[in-house]
LOZAPA-531479 format. One line per 4 residues: number of its first residue (from 1); for each residue x, y, z negated of N, C-alpha, C. Coordinates in steps of 0.05 Angstrom, whole numbers, plus 5000, padded with zeros to 4 digits. Example, Ala and Ser with C-alpha at 12.3 -4.5 7.8 and 13.67 -1.06 7.14 Angstrom:
BEGIN
1> 5264:4886:4844:5246:4910:4844:5264:4934:4844  5257:4955:4858:5273:4979:4857:5258:5001:4843
# end
This chain:
BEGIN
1> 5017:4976:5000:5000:5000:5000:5017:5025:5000  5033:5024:5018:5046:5053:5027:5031:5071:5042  5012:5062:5066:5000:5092:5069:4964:5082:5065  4949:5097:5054:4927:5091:5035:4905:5113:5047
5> 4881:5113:5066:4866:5128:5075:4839:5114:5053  4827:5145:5047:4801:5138:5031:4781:5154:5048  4765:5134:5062:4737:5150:5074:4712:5162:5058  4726:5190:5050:4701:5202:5041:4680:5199:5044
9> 4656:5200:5023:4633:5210:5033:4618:5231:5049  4590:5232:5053:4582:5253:5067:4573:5283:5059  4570:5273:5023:4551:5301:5011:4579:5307:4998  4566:5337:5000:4581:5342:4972:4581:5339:4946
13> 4554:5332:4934:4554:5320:4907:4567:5298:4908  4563:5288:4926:4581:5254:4924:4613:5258:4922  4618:5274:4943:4648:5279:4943:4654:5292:4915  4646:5307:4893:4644:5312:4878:4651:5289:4848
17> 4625:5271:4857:4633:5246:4832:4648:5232:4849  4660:5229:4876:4675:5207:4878:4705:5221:4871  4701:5248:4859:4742:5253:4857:4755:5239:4825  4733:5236:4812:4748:5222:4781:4774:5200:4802
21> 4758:5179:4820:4776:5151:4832:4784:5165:4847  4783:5181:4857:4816:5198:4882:4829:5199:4855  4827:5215:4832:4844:5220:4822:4869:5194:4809  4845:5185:4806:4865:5153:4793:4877:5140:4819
25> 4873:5140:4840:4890:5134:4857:4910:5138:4863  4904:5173:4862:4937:5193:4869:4952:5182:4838  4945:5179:4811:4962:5172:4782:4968:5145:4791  4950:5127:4804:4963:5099:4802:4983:5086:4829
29> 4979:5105:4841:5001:5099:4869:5014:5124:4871  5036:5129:4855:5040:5163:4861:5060:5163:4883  5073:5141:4889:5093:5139:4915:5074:5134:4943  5052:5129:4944:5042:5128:4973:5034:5152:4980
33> 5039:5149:5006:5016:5173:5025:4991:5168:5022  4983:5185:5011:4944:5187:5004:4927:5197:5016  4917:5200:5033:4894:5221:5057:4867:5203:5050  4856:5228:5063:4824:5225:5066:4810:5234:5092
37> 4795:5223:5096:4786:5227:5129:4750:5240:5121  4741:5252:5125:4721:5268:5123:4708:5290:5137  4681:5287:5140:4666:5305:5159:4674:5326:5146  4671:5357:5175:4687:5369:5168:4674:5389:5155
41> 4645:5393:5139:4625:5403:5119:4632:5393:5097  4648:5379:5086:4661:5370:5062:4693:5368:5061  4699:5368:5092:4732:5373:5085:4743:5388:5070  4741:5412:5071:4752:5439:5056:4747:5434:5029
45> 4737:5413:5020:4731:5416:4989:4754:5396:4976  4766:5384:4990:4795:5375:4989:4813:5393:4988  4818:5418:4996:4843:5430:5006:4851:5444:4970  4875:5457:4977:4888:5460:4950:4886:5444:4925
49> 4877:5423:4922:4874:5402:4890:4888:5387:4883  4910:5389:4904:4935:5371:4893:4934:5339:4888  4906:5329:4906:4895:5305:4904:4904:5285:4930  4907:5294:4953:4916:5280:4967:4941:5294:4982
53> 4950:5275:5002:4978:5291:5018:4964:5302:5046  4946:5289:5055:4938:5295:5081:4904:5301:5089  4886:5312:5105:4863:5318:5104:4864:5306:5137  4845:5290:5142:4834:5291:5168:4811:5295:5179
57> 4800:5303:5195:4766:5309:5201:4756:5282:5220  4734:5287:5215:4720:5261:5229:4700:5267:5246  4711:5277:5272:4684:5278:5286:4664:5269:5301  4648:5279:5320:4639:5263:5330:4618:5242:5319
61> 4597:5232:5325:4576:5214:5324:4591:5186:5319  4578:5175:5287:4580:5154:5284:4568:5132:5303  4548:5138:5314:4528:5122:5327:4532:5121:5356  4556:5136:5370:4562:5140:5394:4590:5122:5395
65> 4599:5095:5414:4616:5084:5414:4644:5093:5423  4640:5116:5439:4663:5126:5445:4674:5135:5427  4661:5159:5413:4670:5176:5394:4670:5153:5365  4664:5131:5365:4678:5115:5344:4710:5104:5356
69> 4709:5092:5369:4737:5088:5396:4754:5104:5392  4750:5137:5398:4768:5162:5393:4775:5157:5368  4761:5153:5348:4774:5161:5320:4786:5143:5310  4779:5109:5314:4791:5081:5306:4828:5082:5316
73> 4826:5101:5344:4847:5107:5349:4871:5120:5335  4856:5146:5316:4865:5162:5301:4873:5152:5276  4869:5127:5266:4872:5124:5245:4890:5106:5243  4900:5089:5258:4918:5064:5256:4952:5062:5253
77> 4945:5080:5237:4982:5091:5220:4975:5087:5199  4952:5066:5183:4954:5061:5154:4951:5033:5156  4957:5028:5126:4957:5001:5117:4932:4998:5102  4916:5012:5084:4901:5008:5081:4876:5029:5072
81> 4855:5025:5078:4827:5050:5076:4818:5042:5054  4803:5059:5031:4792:5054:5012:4758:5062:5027  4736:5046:5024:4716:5067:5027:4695:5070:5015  4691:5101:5012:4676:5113:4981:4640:5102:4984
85> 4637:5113:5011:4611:5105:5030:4604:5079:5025  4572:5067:5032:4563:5054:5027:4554:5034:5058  4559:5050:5078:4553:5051:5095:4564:5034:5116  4546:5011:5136:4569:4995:5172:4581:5003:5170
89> 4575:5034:5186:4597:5048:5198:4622:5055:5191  4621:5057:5164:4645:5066:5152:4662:5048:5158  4654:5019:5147:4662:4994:5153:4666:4989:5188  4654:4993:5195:4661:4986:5224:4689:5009:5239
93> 4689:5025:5224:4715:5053:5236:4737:5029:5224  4731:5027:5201:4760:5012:5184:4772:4997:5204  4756:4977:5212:4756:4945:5225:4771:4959:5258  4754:4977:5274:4760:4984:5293:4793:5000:5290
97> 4800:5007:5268:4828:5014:5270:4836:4993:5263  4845:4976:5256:4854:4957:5256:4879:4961:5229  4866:4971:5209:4869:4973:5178:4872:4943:5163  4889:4935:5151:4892:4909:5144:4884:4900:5123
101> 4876:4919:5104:4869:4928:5075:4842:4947:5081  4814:4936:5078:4796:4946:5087:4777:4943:5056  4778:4958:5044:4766:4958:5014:4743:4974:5010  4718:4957:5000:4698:4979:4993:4674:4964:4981
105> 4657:4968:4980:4626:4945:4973:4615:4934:4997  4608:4912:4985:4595:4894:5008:4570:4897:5004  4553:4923:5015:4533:4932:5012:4524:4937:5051  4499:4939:5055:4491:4943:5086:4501:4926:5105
109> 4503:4891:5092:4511:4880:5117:4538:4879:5125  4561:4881:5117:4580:4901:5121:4608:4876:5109  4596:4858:5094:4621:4851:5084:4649:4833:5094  4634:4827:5115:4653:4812:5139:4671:4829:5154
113> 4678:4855:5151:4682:4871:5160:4708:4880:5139  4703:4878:5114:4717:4886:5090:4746:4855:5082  4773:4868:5077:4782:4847:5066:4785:4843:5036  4777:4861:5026:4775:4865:5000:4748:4886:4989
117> 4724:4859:4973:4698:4868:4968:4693:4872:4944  4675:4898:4931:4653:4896:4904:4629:4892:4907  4621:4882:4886:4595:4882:4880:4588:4904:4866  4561:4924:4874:4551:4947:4855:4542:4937:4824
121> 4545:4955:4807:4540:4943:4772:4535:4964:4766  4535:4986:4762:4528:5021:4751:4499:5014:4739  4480:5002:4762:4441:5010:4749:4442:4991:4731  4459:4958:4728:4451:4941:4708:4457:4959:4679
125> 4481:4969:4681:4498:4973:4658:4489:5007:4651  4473:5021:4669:4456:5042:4666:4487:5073:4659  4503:5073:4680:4523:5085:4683:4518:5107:4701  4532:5129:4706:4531:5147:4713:4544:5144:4745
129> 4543:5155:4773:4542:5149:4799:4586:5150:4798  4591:5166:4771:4617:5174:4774:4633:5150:4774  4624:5126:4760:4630:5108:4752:4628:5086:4772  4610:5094:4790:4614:5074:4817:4638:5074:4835
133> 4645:5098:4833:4677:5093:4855:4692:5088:4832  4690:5091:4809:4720:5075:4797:4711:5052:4790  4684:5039:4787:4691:5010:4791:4693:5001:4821  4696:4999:4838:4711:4994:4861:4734:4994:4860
137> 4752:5014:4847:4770:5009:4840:4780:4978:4826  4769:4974:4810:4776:4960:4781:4769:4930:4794  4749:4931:4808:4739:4901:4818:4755:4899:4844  4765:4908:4859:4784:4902:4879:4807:4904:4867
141> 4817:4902:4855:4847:4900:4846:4869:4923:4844  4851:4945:4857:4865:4965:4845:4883:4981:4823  4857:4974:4809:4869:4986:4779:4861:4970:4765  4872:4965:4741:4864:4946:4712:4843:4945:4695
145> 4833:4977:4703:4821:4990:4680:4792:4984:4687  4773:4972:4660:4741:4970:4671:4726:4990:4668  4733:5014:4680:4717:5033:4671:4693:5032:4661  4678:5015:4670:4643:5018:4656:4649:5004:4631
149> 4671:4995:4620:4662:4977:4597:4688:4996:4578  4696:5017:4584:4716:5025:4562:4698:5058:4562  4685:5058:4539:4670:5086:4531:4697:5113:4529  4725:5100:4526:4742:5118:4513:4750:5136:4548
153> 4745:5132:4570:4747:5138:4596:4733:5164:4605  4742:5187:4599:4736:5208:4606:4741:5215:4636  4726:5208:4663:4730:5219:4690:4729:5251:4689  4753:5257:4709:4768:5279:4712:4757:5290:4745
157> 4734:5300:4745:4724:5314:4775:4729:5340:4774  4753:5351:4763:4760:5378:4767:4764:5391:4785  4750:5415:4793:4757:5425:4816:4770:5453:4812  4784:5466:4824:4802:5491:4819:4801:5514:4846
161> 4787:5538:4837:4776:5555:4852:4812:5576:4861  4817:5566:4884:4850:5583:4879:4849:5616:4897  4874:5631:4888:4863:5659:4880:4847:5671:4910  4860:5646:4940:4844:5656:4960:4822:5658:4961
165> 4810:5638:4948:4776:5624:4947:4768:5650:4936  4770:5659:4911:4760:5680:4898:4769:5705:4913  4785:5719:4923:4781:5733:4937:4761:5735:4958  4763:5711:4970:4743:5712:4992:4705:5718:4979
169> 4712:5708:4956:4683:5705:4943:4679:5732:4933  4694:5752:4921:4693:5772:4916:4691:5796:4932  4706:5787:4950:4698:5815:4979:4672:5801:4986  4655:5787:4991:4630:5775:5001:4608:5792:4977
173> 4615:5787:4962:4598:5798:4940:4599:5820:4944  4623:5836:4942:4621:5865:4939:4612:5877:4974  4607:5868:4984:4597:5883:5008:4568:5872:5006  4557:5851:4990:4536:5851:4997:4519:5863:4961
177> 4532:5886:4948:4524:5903:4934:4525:5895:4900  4530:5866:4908:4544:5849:4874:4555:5871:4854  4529:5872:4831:4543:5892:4805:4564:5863:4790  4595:5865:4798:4600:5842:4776:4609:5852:4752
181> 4601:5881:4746:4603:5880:4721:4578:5874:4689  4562:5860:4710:4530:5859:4694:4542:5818:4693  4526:5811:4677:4525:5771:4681:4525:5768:4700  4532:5748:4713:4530:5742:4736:4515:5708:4737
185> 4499:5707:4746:4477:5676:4751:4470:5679:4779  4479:5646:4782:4470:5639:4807:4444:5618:4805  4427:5623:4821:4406:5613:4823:4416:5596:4863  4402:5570:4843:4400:5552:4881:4379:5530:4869
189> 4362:5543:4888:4326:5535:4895:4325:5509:4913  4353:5504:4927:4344:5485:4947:4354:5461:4942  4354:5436:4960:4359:5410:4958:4358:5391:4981  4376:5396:4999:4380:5378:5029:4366:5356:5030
193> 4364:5338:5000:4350:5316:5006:4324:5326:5011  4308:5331:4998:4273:5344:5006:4270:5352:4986  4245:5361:4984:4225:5380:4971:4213:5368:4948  4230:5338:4944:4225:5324:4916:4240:5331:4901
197> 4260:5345:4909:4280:5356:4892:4281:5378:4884  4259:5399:4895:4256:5425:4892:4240:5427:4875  4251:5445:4854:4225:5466:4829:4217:5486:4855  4190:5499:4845:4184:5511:4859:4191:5540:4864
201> 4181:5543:4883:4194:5580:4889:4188:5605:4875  4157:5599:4872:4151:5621:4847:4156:5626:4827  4162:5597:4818:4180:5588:4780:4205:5604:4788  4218:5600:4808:4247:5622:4810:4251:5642:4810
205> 4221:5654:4825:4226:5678:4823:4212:5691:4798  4201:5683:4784:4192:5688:4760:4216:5682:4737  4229:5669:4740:4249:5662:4728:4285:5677:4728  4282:5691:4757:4296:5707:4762:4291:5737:4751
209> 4260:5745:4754:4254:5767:4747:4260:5766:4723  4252:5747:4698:4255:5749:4674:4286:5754:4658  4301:5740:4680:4340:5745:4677:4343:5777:4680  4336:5787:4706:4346:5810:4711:4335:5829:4682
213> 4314:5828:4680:4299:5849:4659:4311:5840:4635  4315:5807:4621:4319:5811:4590:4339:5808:4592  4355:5803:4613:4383:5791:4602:4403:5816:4619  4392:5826:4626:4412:5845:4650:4430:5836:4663
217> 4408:5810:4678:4442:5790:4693:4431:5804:4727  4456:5802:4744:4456:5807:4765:4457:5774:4782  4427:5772:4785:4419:5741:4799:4430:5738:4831  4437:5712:4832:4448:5723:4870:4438:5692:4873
221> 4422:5692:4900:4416:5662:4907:4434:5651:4932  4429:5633:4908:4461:5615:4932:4444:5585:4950  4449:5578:4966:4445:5552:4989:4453:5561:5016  4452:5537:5032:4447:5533:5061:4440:5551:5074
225> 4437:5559:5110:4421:5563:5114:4397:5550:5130  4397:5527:5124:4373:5520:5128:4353:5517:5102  4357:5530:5082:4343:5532:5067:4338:5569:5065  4344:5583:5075:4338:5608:5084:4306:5618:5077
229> 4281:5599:5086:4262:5613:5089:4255:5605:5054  4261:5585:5034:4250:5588:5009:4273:5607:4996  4292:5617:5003:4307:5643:4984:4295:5670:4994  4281:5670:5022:4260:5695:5022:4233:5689:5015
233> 4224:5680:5006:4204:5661:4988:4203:5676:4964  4229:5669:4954:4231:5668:4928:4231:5705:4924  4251:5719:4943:4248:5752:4936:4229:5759:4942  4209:5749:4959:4186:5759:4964:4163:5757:4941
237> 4168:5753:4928:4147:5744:4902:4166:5756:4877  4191:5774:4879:4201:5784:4864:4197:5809:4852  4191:5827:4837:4194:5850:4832:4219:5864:4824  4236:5845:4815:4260:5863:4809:4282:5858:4835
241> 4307:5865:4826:4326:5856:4854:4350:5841:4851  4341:5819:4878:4362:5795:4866:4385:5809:4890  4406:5784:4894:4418:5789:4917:4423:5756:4938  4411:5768:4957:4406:5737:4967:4427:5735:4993
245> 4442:5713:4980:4464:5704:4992:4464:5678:5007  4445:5660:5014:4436:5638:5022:4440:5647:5053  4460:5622:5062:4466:5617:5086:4495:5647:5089  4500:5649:5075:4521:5670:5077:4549:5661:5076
249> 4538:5634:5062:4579:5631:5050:4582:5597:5060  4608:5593:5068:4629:5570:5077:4628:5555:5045  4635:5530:5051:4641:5513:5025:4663:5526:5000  4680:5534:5016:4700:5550:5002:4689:5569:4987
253> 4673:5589:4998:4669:5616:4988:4644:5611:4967  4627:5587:4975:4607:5582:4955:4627:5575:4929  4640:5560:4922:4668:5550:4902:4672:5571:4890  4686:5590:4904:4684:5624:4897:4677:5639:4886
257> 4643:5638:4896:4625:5645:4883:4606:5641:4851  4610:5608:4846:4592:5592:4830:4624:5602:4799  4651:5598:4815:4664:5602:4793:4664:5635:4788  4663:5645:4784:4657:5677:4779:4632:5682:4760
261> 4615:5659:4775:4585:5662:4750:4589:5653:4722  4562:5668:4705:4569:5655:4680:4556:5631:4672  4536:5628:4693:4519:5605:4692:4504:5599:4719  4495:5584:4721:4479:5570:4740:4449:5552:4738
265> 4436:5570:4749:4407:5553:4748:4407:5534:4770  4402:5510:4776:4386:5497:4804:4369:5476:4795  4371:5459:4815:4355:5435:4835:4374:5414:4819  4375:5389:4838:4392:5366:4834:4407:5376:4863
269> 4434:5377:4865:4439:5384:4897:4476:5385:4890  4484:5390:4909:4513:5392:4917:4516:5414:4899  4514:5442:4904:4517:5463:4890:4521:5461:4858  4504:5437:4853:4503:5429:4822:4522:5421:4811
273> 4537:5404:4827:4559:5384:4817:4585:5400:4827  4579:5427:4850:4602:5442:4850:4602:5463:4809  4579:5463:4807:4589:5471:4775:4600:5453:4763  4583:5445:4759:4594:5422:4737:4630:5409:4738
277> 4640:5412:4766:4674:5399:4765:4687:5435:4768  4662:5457:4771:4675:5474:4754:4679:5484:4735  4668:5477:4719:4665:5476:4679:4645:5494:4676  4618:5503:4695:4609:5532:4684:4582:5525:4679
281> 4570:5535:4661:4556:5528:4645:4531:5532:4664  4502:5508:4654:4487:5503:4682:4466:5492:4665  4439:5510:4682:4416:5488:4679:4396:5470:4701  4404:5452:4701:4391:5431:4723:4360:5423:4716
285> 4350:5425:4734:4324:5418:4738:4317:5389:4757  4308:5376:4744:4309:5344:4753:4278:5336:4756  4262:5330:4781:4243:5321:4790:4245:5289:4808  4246:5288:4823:4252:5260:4832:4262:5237:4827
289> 4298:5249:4820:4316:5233:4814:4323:5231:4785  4355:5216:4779:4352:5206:4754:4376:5221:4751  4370:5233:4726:4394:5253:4710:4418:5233:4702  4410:5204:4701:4434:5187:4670:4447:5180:4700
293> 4443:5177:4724:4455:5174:4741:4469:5198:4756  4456:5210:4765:4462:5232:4790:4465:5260:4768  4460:5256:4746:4460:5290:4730:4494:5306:4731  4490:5335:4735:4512:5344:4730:4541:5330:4711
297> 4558:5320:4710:4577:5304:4695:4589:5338:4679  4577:5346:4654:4589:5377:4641:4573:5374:4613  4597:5376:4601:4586:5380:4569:4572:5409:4567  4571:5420:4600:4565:5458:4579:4536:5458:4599
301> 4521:5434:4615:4505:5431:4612:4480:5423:4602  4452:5437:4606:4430:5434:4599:4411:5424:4624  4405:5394:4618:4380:5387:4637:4353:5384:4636  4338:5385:4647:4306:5386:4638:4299:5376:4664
305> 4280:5348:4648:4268:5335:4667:4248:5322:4650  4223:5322:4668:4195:5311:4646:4195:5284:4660  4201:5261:4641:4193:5235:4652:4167:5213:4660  4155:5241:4674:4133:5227:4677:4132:5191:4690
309> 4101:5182:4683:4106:5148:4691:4116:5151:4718  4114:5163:4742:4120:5150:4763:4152:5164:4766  4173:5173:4757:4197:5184:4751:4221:5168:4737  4239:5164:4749:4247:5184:4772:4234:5155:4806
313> 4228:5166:4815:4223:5160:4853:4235:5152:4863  4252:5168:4869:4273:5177:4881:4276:5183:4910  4253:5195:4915:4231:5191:4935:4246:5230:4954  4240:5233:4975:4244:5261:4987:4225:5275:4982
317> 4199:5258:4990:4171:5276:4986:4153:5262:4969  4134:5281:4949:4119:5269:4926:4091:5262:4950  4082:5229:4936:4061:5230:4959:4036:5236:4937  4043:5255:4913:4023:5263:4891:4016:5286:4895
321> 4032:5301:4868:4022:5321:4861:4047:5338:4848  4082:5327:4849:4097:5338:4842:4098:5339:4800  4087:5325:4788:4078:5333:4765:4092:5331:4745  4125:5313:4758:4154:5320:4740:4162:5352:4751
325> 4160:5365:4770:4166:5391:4769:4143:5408:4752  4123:5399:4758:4096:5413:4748:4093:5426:4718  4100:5406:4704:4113:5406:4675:4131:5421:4656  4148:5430:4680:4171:5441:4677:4170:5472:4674
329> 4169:5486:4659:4146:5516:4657:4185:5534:4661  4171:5559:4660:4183:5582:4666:4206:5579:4641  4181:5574:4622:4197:5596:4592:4212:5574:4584  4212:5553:4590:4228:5536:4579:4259:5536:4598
333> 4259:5536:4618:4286:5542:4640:4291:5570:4623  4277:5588:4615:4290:5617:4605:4304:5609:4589  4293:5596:4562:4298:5591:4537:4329:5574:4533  4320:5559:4548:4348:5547:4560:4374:5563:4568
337> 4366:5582:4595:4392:5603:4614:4396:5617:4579  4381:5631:4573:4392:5647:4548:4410:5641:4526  4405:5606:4517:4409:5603:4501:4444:5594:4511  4446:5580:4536:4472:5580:4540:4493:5604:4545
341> 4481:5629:4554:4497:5658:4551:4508:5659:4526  4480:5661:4516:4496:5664:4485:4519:5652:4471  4513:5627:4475:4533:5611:4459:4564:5620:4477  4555:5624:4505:4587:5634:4524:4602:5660:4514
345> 4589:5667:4492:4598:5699:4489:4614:5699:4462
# end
């Protein structure tokens, strides 16, 4: 295992819990070449962390044979791929480069493909998603260590906003009228998976109004832009003034941005778990999915989620009535943002 490619995942929350096992990889092979091959909407969230030696992008259509061909090509200067993904394809790029050391779960059909397999264990043992890439680790022969069975295992998803990032995040702000000398909270309303994952829009903006006025925070909404039309949603039903930054900023500059805040309200989403491996203090709102799995990994968070019987789904769209978000009132998300200022001060 001298040169060692790990096929990222596709989200960024994922790439997020899968850096605890980058990191144990780069401590437990510190003499190999380490890269990671990744779409290029999550590449950049590799760069400066001192986690791998090399970054590659991955383009092109998984589902298109050429553009698998092109890239199987690209890769066959390693000895062996780790892969984070669950996914054929991932498995089928490995195989098609002709990787000799093809490591990952024998999940999707996939395991004839793999020379070295896990079995998933996280939902028996009721473990957190972080804990799935380092047991892969541990059950392929990687590492020694059983992570799910040693409580004393603190995973390390640190991420480090460096002084370009913040500049970049700071001239973005200040042209688009950012008081940063008031609190600063970011609010993100949205959730790529669907609208099972979204609190609603009026709760935000009700919830935003109530920041600006008691707390004198300067609110800025952060997402995509394809989530664009619920952050004008959300000012549209505002009376006071946010600053809506949705669809404005690169992966980088969002990084930028979330570290500068003093807190963070959202969804279950990427954005979330960019707090949380940034240490800043956060309240998550959980409807669909399952917090003991997928929740922010941060001691300086606060989550709220009503377990109603049909919860968590895990579903995109409620075929109900939404009634784990429903539950979920204004004053209690306030009571919450407030109470973690305080204690930050």
């Amino acid at each position: 295992m001298s040169r060692i490619l790990v096929r990222s995942t596709n989200w960024i929350g994922d790439v997020v819990m899968s850096l605890a096992a980058l990191r144990e990889l780069r401590r437990l092979y510190p003499g190999a070449h380490l890269a990671v091959v990744a779409r290029p909407w999550v590449a950049t969230l590799y760069r400066d962390q001192g986690l791998v030696d090399e970054i590659r992008t991955l383009e092109g259509s998984s589902s298109n044979p050429l553009d698998l061909v092109r890239t199987a090509r690209r890769l066959r200067d390693f000895d062996t791929s780790i892969l984070f993904p669950n996914s054929f394809g991932a498995a089928l790029l490995s195989f098609l480069s002709r990787i000799p050391e093809r490591i990952g779960y024998a999940t999707d059909r996939r395991g004839l493909l793999l020379s070295r397999k896990a079995t998933p264990r996280i939902r028996q043992l009721d473990r957190h998603q972080i804990f799935y890439y380092l047991d892969l680790l541990y059950q392929t022969g990687l590492s020694p260590i059983d992570y799910l069975n040693q409580s004393s295992i603190q995973p390390d998803i640190r991420l480090r906003a460096t002084p370009g990032i913040l500049d970049a995040a700071d001239t973005l702000m200040k042209g688009a009228g950012v008081d940063s000398g008031r609190p600063l909270i970011a609010l993100n309303p949205g959730a790529s998976f669907g609208p099972a994952k979204r609190w609603f829009p009026e709760r935000y903006a009700a919830l935003a109004d109530r920041l600006v006025r008691e707390a004198d925070a300067e609110v800025l909404l952060l997402g995509s832009s394809s989530e664009t039309a619920i952050a004008q949603e959300i000012s549209a039903q505002m009376s006071q003034e946010t600053r809506n930054l949705v669809g404005r900023t690169d992966l980088s500059t969002l990084i930028g941005i979330i570290s500068r805040c003093q807190l963070m309200v959202g969804n279950d989403s990427g954005p979330m778990h960019l707090a949380a491996a940034l240490d800043i203090p956060q309240v998550a709102v959980f409807g669909s999915t399952d917090e003991k799995a997928t929740g922010p990994y941060n001691p300086r968070a606060v989550v709220l989620h009503k377990h109603v019987e049909c919860s968590p789904c895990l579903l995109r769209e409620c075929p109900i009535d939404l009634r784990c978000f429903d539950r979920i009132q204004v004053e209690e998300v306030m009571e919450a943002s407030v109470g973690l200022l305080k204690s930050e001060q």
